[in-house]
C-alpha positions in Angstrom: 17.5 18.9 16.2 17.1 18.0 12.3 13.7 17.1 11.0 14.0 15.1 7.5 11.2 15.5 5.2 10.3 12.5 2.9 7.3 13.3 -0.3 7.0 11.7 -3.7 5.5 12.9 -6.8 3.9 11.0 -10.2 2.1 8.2 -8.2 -0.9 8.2 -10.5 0.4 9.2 -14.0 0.3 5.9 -17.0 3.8 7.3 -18.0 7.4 8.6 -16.8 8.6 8.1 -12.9 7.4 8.2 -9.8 9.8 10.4 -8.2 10.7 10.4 -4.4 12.6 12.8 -2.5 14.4 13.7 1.1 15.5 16.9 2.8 16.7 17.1 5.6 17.4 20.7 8.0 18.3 21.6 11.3 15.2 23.4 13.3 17.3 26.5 13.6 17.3 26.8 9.4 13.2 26.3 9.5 12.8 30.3 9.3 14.7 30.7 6.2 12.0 27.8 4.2 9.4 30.0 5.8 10.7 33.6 4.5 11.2 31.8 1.1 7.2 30.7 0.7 8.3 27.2 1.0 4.6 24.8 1.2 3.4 21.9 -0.5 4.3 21.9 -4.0 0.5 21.6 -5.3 0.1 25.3 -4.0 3.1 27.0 -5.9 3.0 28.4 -9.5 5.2 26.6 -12.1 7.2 29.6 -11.9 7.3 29.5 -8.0 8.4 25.5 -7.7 11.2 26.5 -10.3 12.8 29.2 -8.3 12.2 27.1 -5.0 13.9 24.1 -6.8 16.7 25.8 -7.7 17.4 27.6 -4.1 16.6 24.8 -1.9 19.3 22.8 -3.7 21.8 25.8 -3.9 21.3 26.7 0.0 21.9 23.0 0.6 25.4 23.4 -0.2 26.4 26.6 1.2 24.1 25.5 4.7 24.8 21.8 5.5 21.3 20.7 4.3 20.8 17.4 3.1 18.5 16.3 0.1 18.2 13.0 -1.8 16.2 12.5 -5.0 15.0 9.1 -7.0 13.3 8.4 -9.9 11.2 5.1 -10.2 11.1 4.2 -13.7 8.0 2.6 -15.2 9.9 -0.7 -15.6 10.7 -0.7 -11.7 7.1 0.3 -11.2 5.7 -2.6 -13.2 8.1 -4.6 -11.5 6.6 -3.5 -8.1 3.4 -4.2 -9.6 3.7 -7.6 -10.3 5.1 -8.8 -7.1 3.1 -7.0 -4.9 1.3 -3.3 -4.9 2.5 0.5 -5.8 2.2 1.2 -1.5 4.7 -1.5 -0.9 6.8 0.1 -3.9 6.5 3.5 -2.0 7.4 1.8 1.5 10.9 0.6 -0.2 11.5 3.8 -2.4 11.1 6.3 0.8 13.3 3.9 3.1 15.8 3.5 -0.1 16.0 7.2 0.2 16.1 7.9 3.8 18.9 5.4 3.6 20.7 8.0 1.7 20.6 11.0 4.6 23.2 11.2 6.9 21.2 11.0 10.5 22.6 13.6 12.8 23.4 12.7 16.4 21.8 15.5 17.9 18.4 13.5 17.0 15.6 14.9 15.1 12.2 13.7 13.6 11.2 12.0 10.0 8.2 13.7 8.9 6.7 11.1 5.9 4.0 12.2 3.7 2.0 9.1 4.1 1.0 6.7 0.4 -1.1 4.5 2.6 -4.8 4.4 3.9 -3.3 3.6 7.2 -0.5 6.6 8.1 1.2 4.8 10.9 1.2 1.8 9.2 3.3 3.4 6.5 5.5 4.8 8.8 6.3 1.4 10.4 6.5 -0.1 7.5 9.3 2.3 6.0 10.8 2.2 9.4 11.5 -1.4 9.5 13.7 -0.8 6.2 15.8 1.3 7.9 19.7 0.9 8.5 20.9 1.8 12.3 17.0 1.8 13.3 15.8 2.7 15.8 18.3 5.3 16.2 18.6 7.2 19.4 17.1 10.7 19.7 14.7 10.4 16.4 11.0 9.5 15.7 8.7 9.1 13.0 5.9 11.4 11.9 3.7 9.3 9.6 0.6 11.5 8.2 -1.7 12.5 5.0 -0.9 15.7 3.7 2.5 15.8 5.9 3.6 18.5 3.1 1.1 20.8 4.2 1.9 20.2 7.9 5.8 20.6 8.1 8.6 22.9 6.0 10.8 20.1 5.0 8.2 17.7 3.9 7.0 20.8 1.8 10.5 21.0 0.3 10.5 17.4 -0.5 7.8 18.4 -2.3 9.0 21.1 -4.4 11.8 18.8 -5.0 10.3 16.2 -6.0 7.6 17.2 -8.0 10.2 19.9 -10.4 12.2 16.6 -10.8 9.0 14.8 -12.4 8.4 17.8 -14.2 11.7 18.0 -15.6 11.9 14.5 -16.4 8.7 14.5 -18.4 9.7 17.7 -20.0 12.9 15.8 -21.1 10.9 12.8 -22.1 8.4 15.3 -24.5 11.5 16.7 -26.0 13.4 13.0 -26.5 9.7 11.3 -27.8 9.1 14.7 -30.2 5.0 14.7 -29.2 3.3 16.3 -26.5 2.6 14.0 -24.0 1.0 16.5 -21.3 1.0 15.6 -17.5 0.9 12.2 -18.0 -1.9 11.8 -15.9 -4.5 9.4 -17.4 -7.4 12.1 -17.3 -5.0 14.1 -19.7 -6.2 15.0 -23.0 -3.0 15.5 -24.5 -1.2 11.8 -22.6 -4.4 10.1 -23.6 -3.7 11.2 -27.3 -0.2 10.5 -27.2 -0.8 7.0 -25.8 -1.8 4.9 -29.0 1.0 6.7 -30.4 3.1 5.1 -28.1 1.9 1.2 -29.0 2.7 0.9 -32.5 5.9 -1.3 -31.9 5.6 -4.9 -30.6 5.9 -3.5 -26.8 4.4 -0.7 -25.6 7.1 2.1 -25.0 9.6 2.0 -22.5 8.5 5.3 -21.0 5.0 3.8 -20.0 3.6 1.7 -17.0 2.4 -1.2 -18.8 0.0 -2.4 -15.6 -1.5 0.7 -15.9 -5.5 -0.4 -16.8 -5.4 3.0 -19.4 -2.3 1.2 -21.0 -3.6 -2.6 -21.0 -7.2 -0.6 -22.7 -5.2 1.5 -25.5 -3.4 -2.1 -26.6 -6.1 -3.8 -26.3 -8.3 -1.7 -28.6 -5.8 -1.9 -31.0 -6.0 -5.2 -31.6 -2.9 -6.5 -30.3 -4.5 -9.0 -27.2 -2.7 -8.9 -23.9 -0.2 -6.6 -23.0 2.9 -8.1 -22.8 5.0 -9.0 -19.2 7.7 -6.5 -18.9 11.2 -7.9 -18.8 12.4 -7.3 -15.2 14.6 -4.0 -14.6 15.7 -2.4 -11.9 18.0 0.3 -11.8 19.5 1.8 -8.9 16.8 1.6 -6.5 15.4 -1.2 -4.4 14.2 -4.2 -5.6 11.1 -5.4 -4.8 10.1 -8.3 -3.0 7.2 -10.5 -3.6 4.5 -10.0 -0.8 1.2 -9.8 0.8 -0.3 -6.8 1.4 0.8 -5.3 5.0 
């Protein structure tokens, strides 16, 4: 039996991707995530999620383990945005990924960290975006706080959330300024933010939609923000809708 572990990481942040990841491990490997101090990324030191990072993805290979990762740039996310909400987004970036794992025969269980009020929901939702579903021996597992409740949802976790980090440390370095978490309630992004609206558009690296972002341009005399040119790249485009 395999149980595939789905989590995302940089829902809330006005800047850099949203980042979702899968891992997927037979029950017999569990032990091994235990022994290691695998759990739910928010727990672990930056110096932990590092180590954790690197091992889960180097035990991958030499085990059989599966993992997929994504990025959701702020273009697809104001995309996503304007055709229908960031849940829906999240319901097509964890199938998009799922979509990536190999399912094994044997059967297993889907363990998703929930992004909607409504847990199940979320779980049929990504469930109808399947391919080859419903497959034969699996299930879904649809709940809040699913990293705290199951080892390969916490490694999901730790893999997504050190590919955000990485990302946004790579941005900082590329952009020369400190642009912290990128969390709105950042001192150091909400200081780096006006910096980032002194061309015609605000930057690329930003979520336009965000109501910090549409605030910044606005009080810097520049009217509405503008409509993002639509951009997609690599991951699922989304569909205009009403809300589940």
């Amino acid at each position: 039996m395999w149980f595939v572990g789905v989590d995302e990481a940089g829902r809330g942040p006005t800047l850099g991707p949203l980042v979702v990841a899968a891992f997927a491990i037979p029950e017999s490997d569990l032990k091994m995530l235990e022994e290691m101090g695998v759990k739910d990324s928010k727990l672990l030191s930056s110096a932990k999620r590092k180590t954790l990072f690197s091992w889960i993805k180097s035990r991958s290979e030499a085990r059989g383990w599966q993992f997929a990762i994504h990025h959701s740039s702020p273009a697809a996310i104001d995309l996503a945005m304007q055709l229908s909400n960031l849940n829906y987004h999240e319901v097509d970036l964890f199938a998009h990924i799922l979509n990536k794992i190999d399912l094994a025969d044997e059967g297993g269980q889907l363990q998703l960290d929930a992004c909607d009020t409504n847990a199940i929901r979320f779980g049929q939702n990504v469930s109808a975006k399947l391919q080859d579903w419903p497959k034969r021996g699996w299930s879904i597992d649809s709940r809040h706080g699913a990293d705290s409740f199951f080892l390969a949802t916490a490694a999901a976790s730790i893999l997504a959330k050190e590919s955000r980090d990485l990302a946004i440390d790579e941005l900082k370095e590329k952009l020369g300024i400190d642009i912290g978490s990128g969390y709105p309630s950042d001192p150091k992004t909400k200081a780096a933010i006006p910096l980032l609206l002194q061309e015609k558009t605000p930057h690329e690296c930003l979520r336009w939609r965000w109501a910090t972002v549409k605030k910044a341009w606005e009080k810097l005399g520049k009217g509405e923000t503008p409509i993002r040119a639509n951009s997609v790249e690599n991951g699922p485009v989304p569909a205009q809708r009403t809300l589940f």
